[in-house]
NUTORLUM-157677 format. One record per atom (N, C-alpha, C, CB): x, y, z negated; residue in three letters; residue number from 1; atom name. Coordinates in nm, 3 decimals. Each point is the difference from the previous one (the first is absolute). Glycine has a CB too. Layout:
<pts>
+---------+---------+---------+---------+-----+-------+
!       u !       v !       w ! residuo ! num ! atomo !
+---------+---------+---------+---------+-----+-------+
!       X !       Y !       Z !     ALA ! NUM !    CA !
...
+---------+---------+---------+---------+-----+-------+
</pts>
This chain:
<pts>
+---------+---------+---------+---------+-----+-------+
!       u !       v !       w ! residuo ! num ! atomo !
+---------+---------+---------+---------+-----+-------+
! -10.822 !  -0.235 !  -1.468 !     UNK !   1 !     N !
!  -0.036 !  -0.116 !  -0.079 !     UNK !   1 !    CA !
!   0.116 !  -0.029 !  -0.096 !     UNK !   1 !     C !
!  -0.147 !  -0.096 !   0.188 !     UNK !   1 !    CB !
!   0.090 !   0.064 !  -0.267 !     UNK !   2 !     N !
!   0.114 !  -0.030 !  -0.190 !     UNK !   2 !    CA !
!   0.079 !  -0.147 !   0.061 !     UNK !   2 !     C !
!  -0.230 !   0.083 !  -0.285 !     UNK !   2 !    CB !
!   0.351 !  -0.067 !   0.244 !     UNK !   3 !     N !
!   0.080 !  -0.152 !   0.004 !     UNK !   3 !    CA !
!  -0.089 !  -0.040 !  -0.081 !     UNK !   3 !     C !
!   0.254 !   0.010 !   0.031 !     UNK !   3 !    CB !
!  -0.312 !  -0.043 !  -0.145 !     UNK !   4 !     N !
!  -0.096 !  -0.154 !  -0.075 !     UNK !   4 !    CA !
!  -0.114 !  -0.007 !   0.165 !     UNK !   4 !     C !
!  -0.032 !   0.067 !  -0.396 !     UNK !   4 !    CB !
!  -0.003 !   0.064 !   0.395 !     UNK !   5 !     N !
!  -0.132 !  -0.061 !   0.113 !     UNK !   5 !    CA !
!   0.022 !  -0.052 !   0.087 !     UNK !   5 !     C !
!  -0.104 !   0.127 !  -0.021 !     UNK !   5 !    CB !
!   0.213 !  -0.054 !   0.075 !     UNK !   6 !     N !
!   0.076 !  -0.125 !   0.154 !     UNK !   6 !    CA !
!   0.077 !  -0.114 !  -0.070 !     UNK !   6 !     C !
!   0.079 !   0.204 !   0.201 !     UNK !   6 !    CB !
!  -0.080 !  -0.238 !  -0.298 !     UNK !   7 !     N !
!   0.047 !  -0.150 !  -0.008 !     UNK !   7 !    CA !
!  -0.131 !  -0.095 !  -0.064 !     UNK !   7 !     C !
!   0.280 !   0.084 !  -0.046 !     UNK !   7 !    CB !
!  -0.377 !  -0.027 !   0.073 !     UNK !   8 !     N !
!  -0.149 !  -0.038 !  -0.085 !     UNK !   8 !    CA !
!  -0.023 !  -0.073 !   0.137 !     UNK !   8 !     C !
!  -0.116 !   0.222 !  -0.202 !     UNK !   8 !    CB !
!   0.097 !  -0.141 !   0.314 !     UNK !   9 !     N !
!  -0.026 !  -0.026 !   0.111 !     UNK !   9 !    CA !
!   0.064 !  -0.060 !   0.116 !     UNK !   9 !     C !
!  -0.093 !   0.136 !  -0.096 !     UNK !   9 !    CB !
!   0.197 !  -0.117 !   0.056 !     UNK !  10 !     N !
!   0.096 !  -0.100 !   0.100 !     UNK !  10 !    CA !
!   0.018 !  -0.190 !  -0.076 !     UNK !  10 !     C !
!   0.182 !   0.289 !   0.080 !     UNK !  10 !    CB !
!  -0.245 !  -0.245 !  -0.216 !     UNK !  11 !     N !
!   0.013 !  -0.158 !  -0.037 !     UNK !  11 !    CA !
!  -0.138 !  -0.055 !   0.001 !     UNK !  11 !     C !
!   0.207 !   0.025 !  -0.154 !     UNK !  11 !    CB !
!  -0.317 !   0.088 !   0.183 !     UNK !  12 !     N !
!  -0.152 !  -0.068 !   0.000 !     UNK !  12 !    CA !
!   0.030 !  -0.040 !   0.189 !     UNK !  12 !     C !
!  -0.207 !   0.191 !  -0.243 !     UNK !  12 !    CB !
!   0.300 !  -0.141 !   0.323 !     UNK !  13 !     N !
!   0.002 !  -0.069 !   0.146 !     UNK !  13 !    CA !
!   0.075 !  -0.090 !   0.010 !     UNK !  13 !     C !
!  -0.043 !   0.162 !   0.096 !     UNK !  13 !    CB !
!   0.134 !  -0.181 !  -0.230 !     UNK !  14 !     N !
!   0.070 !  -0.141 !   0.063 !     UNK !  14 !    CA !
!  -0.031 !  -0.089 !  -0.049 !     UNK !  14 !     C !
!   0.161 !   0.066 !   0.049 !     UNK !  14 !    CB !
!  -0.270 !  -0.066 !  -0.163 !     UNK !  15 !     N !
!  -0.058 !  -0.094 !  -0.027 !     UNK !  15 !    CA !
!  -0.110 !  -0.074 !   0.118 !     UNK !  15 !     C !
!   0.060 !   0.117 !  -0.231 !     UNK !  15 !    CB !
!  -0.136 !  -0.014 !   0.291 !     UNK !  16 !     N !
!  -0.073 !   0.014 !   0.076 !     UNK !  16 !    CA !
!   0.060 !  -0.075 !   0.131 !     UNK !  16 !     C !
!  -0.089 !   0.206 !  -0.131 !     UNK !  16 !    CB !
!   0.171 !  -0.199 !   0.184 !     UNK !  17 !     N !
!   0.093 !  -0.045 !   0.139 !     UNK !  17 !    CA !
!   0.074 !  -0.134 !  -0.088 !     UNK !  17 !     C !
!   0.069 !   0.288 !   0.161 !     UNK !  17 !    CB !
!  -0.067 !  -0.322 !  -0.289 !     UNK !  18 !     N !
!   0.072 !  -0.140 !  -0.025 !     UNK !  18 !    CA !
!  -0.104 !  -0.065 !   0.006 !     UNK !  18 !     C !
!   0.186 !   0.032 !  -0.135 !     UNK !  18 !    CB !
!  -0.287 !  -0.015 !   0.084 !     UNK !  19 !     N !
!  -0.130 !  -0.087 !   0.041 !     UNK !  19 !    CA !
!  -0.041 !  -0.016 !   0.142 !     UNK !  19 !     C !
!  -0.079 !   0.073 !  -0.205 !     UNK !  19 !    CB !
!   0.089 !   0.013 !   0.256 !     UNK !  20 !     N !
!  -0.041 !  -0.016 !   0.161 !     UNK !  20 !    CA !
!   0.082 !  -0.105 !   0.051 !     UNK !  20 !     C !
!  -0.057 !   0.240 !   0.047 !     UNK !  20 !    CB !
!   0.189 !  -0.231 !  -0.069 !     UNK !  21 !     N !
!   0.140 !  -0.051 !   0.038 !     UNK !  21 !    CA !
!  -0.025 !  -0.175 !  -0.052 !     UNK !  21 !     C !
!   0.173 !   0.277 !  -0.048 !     UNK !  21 !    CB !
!  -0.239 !  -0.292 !  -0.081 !     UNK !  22 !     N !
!  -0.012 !  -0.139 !  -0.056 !     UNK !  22 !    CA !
!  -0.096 !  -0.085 !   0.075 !     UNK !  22 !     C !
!   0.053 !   0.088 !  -0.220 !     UNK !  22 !    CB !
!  -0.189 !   0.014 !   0.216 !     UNK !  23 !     N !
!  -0.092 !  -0.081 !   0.071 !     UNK !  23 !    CA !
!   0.009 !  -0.033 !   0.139 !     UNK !  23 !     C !
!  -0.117 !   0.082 !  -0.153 !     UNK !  23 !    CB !
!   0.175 !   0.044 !   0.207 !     UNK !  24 !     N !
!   0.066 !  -0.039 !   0.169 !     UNK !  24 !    CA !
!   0.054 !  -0.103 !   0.016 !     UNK !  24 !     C !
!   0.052 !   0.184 !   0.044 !     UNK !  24 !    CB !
!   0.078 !  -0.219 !  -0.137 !     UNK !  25 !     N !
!   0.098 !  -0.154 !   0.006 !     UNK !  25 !    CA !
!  -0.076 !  -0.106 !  -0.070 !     UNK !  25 !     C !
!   0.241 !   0.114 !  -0.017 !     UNK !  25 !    CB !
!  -0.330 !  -0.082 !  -0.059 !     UNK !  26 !     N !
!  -0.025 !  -0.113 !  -0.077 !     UNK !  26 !    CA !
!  -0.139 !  -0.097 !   0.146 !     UNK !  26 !     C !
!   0.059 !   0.168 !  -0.347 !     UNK !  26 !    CB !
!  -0.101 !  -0.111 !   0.416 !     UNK !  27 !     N !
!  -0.116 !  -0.014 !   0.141 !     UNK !  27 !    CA !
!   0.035 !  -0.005 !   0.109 !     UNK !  27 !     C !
!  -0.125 !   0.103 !  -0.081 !     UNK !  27 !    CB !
!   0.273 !  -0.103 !   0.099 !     UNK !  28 !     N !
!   0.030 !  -0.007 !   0.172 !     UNK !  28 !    CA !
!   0.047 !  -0.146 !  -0.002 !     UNK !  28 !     C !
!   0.091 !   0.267 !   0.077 !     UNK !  28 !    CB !
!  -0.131 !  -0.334 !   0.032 !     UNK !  29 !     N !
!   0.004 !  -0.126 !   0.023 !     UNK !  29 !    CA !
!   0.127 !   0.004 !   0.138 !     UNK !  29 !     C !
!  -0.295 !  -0.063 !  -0.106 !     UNK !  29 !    CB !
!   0.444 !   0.010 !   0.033 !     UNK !  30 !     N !
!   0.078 !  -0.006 !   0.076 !     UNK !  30 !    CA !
!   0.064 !  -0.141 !   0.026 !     UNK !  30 !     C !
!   0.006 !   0.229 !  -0.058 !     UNK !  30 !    CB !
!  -0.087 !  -0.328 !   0.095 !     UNK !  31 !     N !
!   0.027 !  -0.160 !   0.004 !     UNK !  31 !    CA !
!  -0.008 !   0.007 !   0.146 !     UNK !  31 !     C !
!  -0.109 !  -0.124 !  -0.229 !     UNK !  31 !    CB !
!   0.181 !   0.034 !   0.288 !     UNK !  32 !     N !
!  -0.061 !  -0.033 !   0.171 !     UNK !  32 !    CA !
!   0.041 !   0.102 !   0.056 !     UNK !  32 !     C !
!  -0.212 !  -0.116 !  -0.016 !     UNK !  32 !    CB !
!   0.145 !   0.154 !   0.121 !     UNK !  33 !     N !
!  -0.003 !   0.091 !   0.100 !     UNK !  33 !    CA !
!  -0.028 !   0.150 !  -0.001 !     UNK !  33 !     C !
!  -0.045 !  -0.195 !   0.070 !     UNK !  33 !    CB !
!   0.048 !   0.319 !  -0.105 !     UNK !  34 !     N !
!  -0.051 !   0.121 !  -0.054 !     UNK !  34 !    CA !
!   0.076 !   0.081 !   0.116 !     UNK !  34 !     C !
!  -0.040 !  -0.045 !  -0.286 !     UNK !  34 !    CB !
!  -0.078 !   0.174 !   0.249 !     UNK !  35 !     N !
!   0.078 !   0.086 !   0.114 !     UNK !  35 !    CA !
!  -0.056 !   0.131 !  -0.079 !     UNK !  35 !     C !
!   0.004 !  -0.154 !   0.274 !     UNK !  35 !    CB !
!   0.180 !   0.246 !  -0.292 !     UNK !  36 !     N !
!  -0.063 !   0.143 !  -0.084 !     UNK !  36 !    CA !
!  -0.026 !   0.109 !   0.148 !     UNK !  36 !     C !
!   0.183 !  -0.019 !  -0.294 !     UNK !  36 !    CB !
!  -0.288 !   0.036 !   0.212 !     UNK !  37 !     N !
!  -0.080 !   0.147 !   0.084 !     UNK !  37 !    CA !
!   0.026 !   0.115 !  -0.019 !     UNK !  37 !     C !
!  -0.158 !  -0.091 !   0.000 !     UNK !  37 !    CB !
!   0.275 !   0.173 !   0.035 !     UNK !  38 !     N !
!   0.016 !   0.161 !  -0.078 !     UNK !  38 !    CA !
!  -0.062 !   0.090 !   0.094 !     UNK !  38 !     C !
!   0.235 !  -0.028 !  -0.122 !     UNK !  38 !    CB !
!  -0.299 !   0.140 !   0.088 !     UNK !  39 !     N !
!  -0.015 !   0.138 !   0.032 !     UNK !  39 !    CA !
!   0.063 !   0.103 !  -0.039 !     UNK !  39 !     C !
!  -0.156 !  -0.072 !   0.017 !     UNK !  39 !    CB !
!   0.193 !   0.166 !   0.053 !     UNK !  40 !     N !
!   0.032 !   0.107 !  -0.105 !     UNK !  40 !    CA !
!  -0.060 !   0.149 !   0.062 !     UNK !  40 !     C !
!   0.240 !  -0.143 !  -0.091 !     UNK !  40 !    CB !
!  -0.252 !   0.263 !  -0.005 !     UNK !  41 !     N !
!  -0.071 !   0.091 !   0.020 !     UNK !  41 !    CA !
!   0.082 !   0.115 !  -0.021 !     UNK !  41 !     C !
!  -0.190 !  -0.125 !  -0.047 !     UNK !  41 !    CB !
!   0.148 !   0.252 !   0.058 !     UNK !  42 !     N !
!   0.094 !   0.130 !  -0.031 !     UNK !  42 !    CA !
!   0.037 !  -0.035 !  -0.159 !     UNK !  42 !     C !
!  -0.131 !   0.207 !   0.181 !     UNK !  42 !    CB !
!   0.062 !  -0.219 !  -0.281 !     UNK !  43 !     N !
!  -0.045 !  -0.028 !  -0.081 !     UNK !  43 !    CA !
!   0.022 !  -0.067 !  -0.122 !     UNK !  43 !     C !
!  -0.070 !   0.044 !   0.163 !     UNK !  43 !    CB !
!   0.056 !  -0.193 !  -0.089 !     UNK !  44 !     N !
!  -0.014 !  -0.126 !  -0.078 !     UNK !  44 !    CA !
!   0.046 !  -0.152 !   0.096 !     UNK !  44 !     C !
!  -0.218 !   0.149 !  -0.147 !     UNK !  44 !    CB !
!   0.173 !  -0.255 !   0.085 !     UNK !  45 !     N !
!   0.035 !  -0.103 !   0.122 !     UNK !  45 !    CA !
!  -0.110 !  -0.097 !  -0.064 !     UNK !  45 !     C !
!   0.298 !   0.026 !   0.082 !     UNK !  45 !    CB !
!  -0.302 !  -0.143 !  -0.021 !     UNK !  46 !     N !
!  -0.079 !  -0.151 !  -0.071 !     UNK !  46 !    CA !
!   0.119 !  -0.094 !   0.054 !     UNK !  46 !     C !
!  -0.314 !   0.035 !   0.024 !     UNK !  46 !    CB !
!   0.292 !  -0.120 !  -0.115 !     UNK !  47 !     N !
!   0.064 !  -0.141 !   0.016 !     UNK !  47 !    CA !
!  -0.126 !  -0.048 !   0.002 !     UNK !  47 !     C !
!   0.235 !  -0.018 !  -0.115 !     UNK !  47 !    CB !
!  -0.197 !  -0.116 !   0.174 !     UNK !  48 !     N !
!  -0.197 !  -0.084 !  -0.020 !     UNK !  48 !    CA !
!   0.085 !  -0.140 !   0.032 !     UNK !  48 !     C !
!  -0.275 !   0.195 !   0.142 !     UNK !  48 !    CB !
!   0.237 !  -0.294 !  -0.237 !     UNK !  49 !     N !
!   0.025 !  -0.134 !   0.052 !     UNK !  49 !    CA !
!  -0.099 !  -0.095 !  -0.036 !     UNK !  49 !     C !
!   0.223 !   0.045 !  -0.007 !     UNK !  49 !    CB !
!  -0.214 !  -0.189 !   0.040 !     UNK !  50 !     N !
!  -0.104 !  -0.106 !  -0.051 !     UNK !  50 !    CA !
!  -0.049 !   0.013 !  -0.161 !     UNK !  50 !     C !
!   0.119 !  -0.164 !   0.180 !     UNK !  50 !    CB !
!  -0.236 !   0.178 !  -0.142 !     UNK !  51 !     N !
!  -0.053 !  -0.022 !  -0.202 !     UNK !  51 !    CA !
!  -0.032 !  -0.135 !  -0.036 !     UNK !  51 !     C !
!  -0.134 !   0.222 !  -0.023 !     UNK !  51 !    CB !
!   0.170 !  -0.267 !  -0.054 !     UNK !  52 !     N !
!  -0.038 !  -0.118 !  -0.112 !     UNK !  52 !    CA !
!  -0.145 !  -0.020 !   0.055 !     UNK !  52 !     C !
!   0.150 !   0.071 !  -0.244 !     UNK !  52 !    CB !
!  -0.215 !  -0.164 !   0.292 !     UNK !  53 !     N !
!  -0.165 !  -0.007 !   0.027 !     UNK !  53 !    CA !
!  -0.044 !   0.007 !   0.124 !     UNK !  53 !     C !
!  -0.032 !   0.097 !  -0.183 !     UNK !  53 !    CB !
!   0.130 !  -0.022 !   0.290 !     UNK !  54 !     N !
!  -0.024 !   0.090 !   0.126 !     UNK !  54 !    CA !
!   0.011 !   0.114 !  -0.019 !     UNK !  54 !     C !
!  -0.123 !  -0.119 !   0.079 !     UNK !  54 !    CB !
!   0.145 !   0.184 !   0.022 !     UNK !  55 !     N !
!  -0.029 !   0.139 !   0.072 !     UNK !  55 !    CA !
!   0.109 !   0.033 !  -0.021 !     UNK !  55 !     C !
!  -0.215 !   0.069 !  -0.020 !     UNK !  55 !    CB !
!   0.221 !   0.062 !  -0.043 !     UNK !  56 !     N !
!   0.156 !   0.116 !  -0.012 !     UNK !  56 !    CA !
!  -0.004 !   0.064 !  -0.118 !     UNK !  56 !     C !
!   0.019 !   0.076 !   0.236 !     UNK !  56 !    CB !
!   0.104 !  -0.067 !  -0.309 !     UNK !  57 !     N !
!  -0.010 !   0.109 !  -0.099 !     UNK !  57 !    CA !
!   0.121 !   0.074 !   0.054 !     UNK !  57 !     C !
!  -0.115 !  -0.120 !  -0.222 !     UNK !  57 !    CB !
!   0.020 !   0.262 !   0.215 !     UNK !  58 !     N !
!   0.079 !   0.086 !   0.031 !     UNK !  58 !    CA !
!   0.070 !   0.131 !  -0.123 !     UNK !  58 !     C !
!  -0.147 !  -0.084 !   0.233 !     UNK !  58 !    CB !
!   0.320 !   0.104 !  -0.211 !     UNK !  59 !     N !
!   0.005 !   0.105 !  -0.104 !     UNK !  59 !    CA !
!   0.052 !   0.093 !   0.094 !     UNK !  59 !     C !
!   0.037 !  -0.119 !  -0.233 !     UNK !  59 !    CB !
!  -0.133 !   0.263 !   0.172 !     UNK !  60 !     N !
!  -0.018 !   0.113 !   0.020 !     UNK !  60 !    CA !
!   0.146 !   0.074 !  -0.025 !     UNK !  60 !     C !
!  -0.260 !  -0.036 !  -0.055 !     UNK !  60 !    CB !
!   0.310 !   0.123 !   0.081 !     UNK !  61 !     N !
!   0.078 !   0.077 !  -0.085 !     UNK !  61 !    CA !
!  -0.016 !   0.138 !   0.078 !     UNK !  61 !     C !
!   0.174 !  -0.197 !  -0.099 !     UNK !  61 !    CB !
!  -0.173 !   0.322 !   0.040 !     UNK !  62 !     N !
!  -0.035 !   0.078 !   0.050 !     UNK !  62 !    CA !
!   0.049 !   0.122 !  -0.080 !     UNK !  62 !     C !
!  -0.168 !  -0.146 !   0.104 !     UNK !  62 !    CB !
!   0.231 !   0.252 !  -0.082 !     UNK !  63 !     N !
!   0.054 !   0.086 !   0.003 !     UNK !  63 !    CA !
!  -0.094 !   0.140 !  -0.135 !     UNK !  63 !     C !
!   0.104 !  -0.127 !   0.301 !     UNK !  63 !    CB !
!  -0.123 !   0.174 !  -0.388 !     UNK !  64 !     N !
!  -0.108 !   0.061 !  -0.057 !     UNK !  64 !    CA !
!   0.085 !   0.088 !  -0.081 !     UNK !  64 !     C !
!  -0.192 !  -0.180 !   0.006 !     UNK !  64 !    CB !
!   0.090 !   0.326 !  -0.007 !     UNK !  65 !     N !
!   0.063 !   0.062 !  -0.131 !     UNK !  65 !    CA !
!  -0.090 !   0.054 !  -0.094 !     UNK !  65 !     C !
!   0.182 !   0.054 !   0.122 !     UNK !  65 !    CB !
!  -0.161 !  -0.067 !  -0.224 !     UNK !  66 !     N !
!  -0.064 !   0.056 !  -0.146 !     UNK !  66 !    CA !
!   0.085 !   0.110 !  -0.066 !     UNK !  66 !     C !
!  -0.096 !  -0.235 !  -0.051 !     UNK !  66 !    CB !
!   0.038 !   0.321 !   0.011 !     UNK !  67 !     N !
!   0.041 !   0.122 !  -0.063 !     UNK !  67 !    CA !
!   0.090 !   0.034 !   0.086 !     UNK !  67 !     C !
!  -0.042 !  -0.037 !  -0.224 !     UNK !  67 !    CB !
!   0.054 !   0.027 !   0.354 !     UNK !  68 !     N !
!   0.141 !   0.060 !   0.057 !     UNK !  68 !    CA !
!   0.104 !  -0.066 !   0.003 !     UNK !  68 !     C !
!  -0.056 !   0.168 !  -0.064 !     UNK !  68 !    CB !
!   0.018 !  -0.297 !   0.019 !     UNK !  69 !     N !
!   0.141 !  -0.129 !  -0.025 !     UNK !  69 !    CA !
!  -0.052 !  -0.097 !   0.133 !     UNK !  69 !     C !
!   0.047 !  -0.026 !  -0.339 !     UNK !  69 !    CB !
!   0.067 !   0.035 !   0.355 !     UNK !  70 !     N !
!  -0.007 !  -0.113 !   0.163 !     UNK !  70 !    CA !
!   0.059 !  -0.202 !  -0.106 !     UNK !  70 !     C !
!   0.166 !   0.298 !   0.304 !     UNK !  70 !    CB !
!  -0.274 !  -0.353 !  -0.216 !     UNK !  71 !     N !
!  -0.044 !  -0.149 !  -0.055 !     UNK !  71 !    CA !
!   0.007 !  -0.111 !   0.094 !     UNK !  71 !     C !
!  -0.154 !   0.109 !  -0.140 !     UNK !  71 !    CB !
!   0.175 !  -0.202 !   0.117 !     UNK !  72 !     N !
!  -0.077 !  -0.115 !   0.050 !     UNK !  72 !    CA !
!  -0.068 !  -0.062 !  -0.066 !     UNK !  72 !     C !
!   0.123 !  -0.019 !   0.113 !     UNK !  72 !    CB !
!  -0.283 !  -0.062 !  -0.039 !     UNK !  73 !     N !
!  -0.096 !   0.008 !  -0.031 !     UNK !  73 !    CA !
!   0.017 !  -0.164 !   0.053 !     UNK !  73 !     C !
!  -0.108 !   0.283 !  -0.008 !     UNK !  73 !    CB !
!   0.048 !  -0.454 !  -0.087 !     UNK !  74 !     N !
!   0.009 !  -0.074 !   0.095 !     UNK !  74 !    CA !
!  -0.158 !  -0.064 !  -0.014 !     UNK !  74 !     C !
!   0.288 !  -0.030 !   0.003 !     UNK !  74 !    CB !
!  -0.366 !  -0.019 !   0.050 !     UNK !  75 !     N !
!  -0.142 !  -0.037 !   0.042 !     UNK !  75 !    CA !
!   0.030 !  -0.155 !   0.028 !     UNK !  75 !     C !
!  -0.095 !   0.249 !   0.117 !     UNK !  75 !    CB !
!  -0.006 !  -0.366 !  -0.154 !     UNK !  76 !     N !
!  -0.010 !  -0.134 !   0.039 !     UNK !  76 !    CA !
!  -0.132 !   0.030 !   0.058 !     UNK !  76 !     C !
!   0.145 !  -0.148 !  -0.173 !     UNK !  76 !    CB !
!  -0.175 !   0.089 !   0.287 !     UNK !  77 !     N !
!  -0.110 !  -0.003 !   0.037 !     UNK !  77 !    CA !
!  -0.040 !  -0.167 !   0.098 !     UNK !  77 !     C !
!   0.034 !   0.309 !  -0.024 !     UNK !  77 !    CB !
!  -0.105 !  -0.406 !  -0.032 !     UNK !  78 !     N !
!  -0.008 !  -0.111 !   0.092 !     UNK !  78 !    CA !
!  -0.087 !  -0.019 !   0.094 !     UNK !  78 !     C !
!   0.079 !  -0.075 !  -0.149 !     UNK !  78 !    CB !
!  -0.080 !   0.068 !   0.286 !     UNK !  79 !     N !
!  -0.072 !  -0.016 !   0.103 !     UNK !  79 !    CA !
!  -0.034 !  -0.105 !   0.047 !     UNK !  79 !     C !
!   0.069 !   0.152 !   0.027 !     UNK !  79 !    CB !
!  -0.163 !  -0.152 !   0.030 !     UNK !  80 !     N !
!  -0.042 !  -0.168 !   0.092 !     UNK !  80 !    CA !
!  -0.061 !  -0.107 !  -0.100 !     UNK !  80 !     C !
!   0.225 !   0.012 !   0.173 !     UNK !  80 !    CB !
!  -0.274 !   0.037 !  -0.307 !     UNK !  81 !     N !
!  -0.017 !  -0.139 !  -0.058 !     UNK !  81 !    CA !
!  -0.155 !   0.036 !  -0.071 !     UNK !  81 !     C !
!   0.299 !  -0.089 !  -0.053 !     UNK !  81 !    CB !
!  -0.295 !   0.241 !   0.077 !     UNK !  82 !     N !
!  -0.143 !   0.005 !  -0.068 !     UNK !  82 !    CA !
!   0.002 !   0.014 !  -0.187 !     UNK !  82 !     C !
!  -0.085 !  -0.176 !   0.237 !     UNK !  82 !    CB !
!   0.159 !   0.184 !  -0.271 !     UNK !  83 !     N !
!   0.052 !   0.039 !  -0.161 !     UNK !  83 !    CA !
!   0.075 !   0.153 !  -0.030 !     UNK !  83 !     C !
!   0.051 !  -0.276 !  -0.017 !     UNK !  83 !    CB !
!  -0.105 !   0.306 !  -0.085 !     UNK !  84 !     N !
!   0.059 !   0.125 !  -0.021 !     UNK !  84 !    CA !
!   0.138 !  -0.027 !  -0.054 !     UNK !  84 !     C !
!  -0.221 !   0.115 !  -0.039 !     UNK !  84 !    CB !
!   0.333 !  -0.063 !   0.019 !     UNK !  85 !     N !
!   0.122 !   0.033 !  -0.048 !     UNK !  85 !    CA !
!  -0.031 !  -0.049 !  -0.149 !     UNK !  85 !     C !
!   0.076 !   0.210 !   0.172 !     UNK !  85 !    CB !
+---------+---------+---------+---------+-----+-------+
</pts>
C-alpha cells in the first residue's frame, strides 16, 4: 500500500473513532452513583456505563486489520433503552 493510501485511511479511521469517542462522552451519564462495566477479549474490550435516558452506552474497541495494517476500531452502541445509536 502507497504512503498517500495509508494516510487516506488511517485519517478516514480517526475520523471515524473521534466521532465514536464524541458521541460516547457526549451520552454517558456520570452524575450520582455509576458503575463502569469493562470486558475484555483476545481482541478488543467494552467499557459500558450509564446513558443519558437509561440503560448503557457501551464503547467497543476492538483490535482490526485492513490491507495488512493492524488498527483500532471504536463502536458506540446503546443498550437497555430501546433506541438505536
Amino acid at each position: 500500500m502507497s504512503t498517500p493510501d495509508l494516510a487516506k485511511m488511517f485519517a478516514e479511521i480517526a475520523s471515524h473513532n473521534t466521532t465514536q469517542l464524541k458521541g460516547f462522552f457526549d451520552r454517558i451519564a456520570l452524575e450520582g452513583d455509576w458503575q463502569l462495566v469493562f470486558a475484555a477479549s483476545y481482541n478488543g474490550c467494552v467499557i459500558s456505563l450509564p446513558a443519558k435516558g437509561g440503560g448503557q452506552i457501551q464503547l467497543r474497541i476492538a483490535a482490526r486489520y485492513k490491507d495488512n495494517v493492524p488498527y483500532l476500531e471504536l463502536r458506540v452502541q446503546e443498550t437497555g433503552t430501546g433506541k438505536a445509536p
